[in-house]
Structures are given as C-alpha cells and as structure tokens.
N, C-alpha and C positions, 0 to 999 in steps of 0.2 A: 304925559308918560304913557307907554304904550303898556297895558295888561297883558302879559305875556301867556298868561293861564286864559285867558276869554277870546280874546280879540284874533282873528286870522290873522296872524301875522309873518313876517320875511327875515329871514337870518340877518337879514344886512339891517332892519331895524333894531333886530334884538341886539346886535354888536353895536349900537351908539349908546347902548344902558350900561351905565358903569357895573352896573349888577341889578339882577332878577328884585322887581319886590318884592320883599318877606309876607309870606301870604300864612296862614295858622293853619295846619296840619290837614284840620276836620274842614276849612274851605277848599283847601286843594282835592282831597276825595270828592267834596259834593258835585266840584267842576267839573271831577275825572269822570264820576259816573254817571253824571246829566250825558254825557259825549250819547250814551247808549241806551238803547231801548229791548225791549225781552224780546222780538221776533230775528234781532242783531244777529250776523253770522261773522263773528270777529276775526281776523287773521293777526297774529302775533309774529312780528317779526323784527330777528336777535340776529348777529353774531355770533353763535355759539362762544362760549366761554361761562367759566365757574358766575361770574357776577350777572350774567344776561341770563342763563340757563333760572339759575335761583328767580332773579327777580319773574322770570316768567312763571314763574309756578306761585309768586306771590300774587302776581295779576288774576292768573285763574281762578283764586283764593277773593280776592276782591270782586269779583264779576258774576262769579258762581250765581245761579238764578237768577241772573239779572240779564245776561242776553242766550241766545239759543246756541249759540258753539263759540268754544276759542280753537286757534289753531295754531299752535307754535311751528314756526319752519326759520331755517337758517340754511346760507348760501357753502357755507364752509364744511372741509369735510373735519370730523373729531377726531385727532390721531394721539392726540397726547392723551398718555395714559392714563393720568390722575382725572382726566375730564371723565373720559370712559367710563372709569369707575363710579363717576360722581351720577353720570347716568343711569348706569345700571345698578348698581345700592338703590340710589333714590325712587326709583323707577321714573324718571323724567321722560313722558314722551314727548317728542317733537320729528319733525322728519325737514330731510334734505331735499331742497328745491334748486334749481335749474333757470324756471320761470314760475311767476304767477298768472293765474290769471284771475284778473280783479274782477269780475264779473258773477265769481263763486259766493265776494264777500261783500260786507255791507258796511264792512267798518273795519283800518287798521291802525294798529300800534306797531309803533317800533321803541323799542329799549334798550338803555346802553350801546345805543349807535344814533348816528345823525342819517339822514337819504341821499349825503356827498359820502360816504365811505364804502360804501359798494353799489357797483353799478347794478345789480338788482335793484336796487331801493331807490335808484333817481326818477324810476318812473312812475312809482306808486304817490298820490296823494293822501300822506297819513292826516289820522285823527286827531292824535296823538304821538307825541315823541316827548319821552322821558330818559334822560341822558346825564352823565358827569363828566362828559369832555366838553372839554372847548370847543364855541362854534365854530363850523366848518360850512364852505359852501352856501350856495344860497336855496333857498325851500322856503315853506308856509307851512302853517298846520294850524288849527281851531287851539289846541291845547298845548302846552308847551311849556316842560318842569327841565330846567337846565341848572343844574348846580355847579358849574367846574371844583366850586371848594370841598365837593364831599368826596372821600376817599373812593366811594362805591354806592351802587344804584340801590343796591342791599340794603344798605344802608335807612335810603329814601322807602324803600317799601314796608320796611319795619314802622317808620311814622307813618302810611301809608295805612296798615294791616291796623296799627295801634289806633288808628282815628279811629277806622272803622268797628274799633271793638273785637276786632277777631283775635284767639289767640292762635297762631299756625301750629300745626300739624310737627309732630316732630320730625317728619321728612321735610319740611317746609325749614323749618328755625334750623335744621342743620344743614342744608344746604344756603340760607341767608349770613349761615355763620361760619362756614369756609368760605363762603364768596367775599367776604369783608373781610377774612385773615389774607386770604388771596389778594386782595386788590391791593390793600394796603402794606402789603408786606408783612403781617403781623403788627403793625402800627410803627414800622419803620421807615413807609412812605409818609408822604401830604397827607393830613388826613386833617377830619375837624373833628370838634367834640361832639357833635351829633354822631360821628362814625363811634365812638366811644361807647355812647349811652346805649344806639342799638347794640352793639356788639353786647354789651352787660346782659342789657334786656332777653337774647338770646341764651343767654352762657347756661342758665338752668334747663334751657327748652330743647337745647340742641345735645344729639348721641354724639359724647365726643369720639366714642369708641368708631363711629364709621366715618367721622370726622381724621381720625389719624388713619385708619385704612386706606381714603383716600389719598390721603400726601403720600403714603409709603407706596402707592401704587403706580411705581416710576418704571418699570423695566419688566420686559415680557422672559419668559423661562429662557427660551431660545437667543434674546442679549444678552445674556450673562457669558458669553461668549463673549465680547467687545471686551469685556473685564478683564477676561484671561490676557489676549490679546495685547493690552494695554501693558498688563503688568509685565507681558514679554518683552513690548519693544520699548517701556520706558528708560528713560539717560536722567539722571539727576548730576547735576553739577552745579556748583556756588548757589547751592537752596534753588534751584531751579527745577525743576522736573517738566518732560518734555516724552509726547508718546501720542506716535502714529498708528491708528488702529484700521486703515481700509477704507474698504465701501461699508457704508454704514447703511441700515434701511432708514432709517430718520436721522436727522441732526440733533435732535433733542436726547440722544443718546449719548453723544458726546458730552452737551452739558450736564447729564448725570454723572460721568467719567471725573469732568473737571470739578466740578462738587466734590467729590468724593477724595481727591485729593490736594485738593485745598484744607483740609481738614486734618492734613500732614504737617505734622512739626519736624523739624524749624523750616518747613519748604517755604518760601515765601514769591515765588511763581509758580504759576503750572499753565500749560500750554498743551492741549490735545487735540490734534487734525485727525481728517475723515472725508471720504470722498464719499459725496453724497450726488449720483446722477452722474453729469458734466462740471461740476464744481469742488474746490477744494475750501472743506469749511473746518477755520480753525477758534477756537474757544480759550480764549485769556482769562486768567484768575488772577489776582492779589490782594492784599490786604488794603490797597488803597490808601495804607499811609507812606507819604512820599512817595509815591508810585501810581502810576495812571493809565490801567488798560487799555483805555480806548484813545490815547494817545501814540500808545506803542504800535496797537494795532493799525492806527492811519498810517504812523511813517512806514510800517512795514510790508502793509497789503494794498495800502491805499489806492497807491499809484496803477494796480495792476485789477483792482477787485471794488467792492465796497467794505469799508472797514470803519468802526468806530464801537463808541460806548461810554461807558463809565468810568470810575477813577479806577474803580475792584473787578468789575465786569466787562468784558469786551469781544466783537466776535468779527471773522472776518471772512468774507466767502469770494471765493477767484474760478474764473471758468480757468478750466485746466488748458483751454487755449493760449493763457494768455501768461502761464509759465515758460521760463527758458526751457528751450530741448533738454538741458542735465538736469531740470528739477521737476518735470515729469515725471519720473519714475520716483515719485515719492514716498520716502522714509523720514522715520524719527531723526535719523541726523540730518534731511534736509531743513525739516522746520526748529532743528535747533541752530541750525546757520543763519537762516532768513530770519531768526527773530536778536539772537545775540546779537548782531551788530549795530541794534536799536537801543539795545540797555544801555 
C-alpha cells in the first residue's frame, strides 16, 4: 500500500486506496513540517473561500519560524460579501494572482483544492496538497492529506494546530469556526465526528460576535434597492410568489431575495429572476417536501440554459439569446408563465 503522506505519489494511485491510511495527528505534522526548512520561501496556494481563507491562516500559524515567508494568493476574484467581511474583520492577507512565477519560491502548498481545479495550479509541482474533496485529475506531490469524509479543511487544521500544541489566536479559531459552520452547513451537511470535536474545541476560542457580523454581512447599502424592487414586482398566487427584479450587479443578490422569502408563511414556492450581463438567472426556493427544485428548474430552463439543484434549492441561468422574441422583454409575469406550467 502506497503511504500517501511520504511517498511522491499520483492521483490515479491514490484513487485505487479504498481510503487514505489513518495516520495519528502528531505523525501527520512531523511529515508536514520535515516538507520544509527555515531558508524556505513558501507560496500558499487556495481558492479563496471561508474554509481555504481560515485554513490558510492556520498553515502560517504552524510554520511561523520555521521557514522564511509564506505567501497566500488565490486566482479568484472575492465578491461575495460575507467573504469580504471575513477578510477584512480578520485581517487575512493574501493577494490576487493571474500568474506565478515559481522561480520566486522554494516550496508550495495548496489547500482545499486539488492542481485539476484551476488551471493556474496544473502547472505548479506542489509540496504539499491538503484537501476534502474527492480526487480529481491526475498530479503528484511529496505529501498528501485527502480526507473526502470531513466536512471541512478547518476542520483538519484544528487537529493540525492541536498536534502541534498551538492554541490559535482568536482571529484564527474564529475564522476556523465560521469556515466549519460554512462548509457543513451548520452541521446539515456530510460531515464526520472529527468535524464535531473541532468545531467544540473552538466554540470557547472563537468571537461569535464577528462570527454573526460576518453571516449578516450579505448586501451592500446600495442593494437594498433590488428589495424594493422585488417587493414592487412581486405576484403570489396558490402559495407561490414570483418577482422579477432586472439587472442585477451580482446573482448572489438574488439568492439573498429568495432567502428572504422563503421565510414567508404559508408561501411554499418562491421564484426570483435577474438579469445578470447576457444572461437570465432565476433562483428556486421550496421546502423540499414533496417538491423538487432542481427538477422544476430542468424541465423548465433546461432545454434553453443550464438548470438544476436540489430538492429545496435550485437555480437556472439562460443566455437571453436563447429566449423567444416575446420573452425577452422580461417580467414577473413572464417567469410566472415559464415556471407554472411545470408544477
């Protein structure tokens, strides 16, 4: 059996292991930080998001004196607002890259992503890849911590930080402790009992107080317009509510709309479009019992767009080319046409 923490090894070997072997906490650190030496000029490289963000600030936390720079960059740009916040509360630095060039560093990590998920990272040979999705693609790396069964990386760096004896910083434990609520859903996703115990482990360490500023931190002064908006052009009919709000500057604006009224009794649909660019993107809501979003969503955008989802959740986005000439000019009552005749 191939040691997947020591041995240089290949995606496609690690995918004939029914599962990683259980290695004890304090051996997986001693592996992670043999990788490096103190003259080390380390590149850290994430997809930004709540769980990679965190766990990279746990890495620098583990590393600290032990090599001579880390450098966190990610390819993506941060639009979503609660990420934002999560940044600037915390103070997470990292910066936005385009290209590397490997010649700066002398050792890289990647976290919470694979080197098949963005073509940035297919041409880097990391050190290290610490991740909880499922293998993807084919690569090598010296070190290599893949868990699919834990809810979040967070998670992983809690046992990680806890080998090492560190306790994190309370900027640290509360961004490890949104990234786990995040990931998991609040523990409505997959998730394993290791995601449980860290999460406890943080609950005394982490400010829940900027922990809830971040979740509330959905909508900029100037969208609360979209609100208005909504409320003008919405239609309810047979527990349905239906509202077309425009061009929208992001899509995630919508799904704060359909959030919000999904939370309407006795509605038991809700449906909000938005024209975001050249596209028409609409957001399905229901309770999920006896009812199937992202079923609705196929038969009804499918054929013209990409559409799918969840039982409760589902979203559907269509280049407005590819509506008929009378449903271009889009209204609430177009998309309570195009979706009725799916119920």
């Amino acid at each position: 059996m191939v040691d997947v923490l020591t041995d240089v090894i290949r995606a496609e070997d690690l995918k004939k292991l029914k599962k990683q072997p259980k290695v004890p906490a304090k051996e997986r650190l001693v592996l992670f930080r043999a990788l490096f030496e103190k003259d080390d000029a380390v590149l850290l490289v994430i997809s930004a998001d709540p769980d990679s963000l965190a766990s990279a600030l746990a890495i620098k936390s583990i590393l600290r004196y032990r090599v001579r720079t880390i450098t966190v960059v990610y390819p993506n740009e941060i639009r979503r607002l609660s990420n934002i916040a999560m940044v600037d509360l915390l103070k997470i630095k990292g910066s936005r890259v385009k290209s590397i060039d490997q010649s700066e560093y002398d050792k890289f990590i990647i976290v919470d992503s694979q080197p098949s998920h963005h073509p940035l990272f297919k041409d880097i040979q990391f050190d290290a890849i610490i991740d909880h999705h499922p293998i993807s693609g084919n690569w090598q790396a010296p070190f290599v911590d893949l868990r699919p069964d834990y809810g979040s990386v967070a998670s992983m760096m809690v046992e990680y930080m806890r080998a090492a004896e560190i306790k994190p910083s309370v900027a640290i434990a509360t961004a490890l402790f949104y990234a786990i609520k995040v990931d998991t859903r609040n523990f409505e996703k997959k998730a394993k009992l290791a995601d449980a115990i860290s999460f406890r482990y943080l609950f005394n360490l982490a400010n829940k107080n900027l922990v809830r500023k971040i979740e509330l931190s959905e909508m900029r002064l100037s969208e609360l317009n979209y609100f208005k908006t909504a409320f003008d052009t919405m239609k309810v009919s047979n527990n349905r509510l239906y509202a077309h709000v425009g061009r929208v500057f992001s899509p995630d604006v919508l799904v704060i709309i359909a959030d919000f009224f999904n939370r309407v009794h006795p509605v038991s649909w809700v449906f909000i479009s938005g024209i975001h660019g050249e596209r028409l993107v609409v957001i399905f809501r229901c309770d999920g019992y006896r009812k199937n979003a992202g079923t609705l969503a196929a038969k009804a955008f499918g054929e013209i767009g990409s559409a799918g989802g969840h039982r409760e959740a589902a979203r559907a986005e269509v280049p407005l080319k590819n509506l008929d000439k009378h449903d271009q000019d889009f209204d609430t009552q177009t998309l309570r046409r195009l979706t009725r005749r799916h119920l």
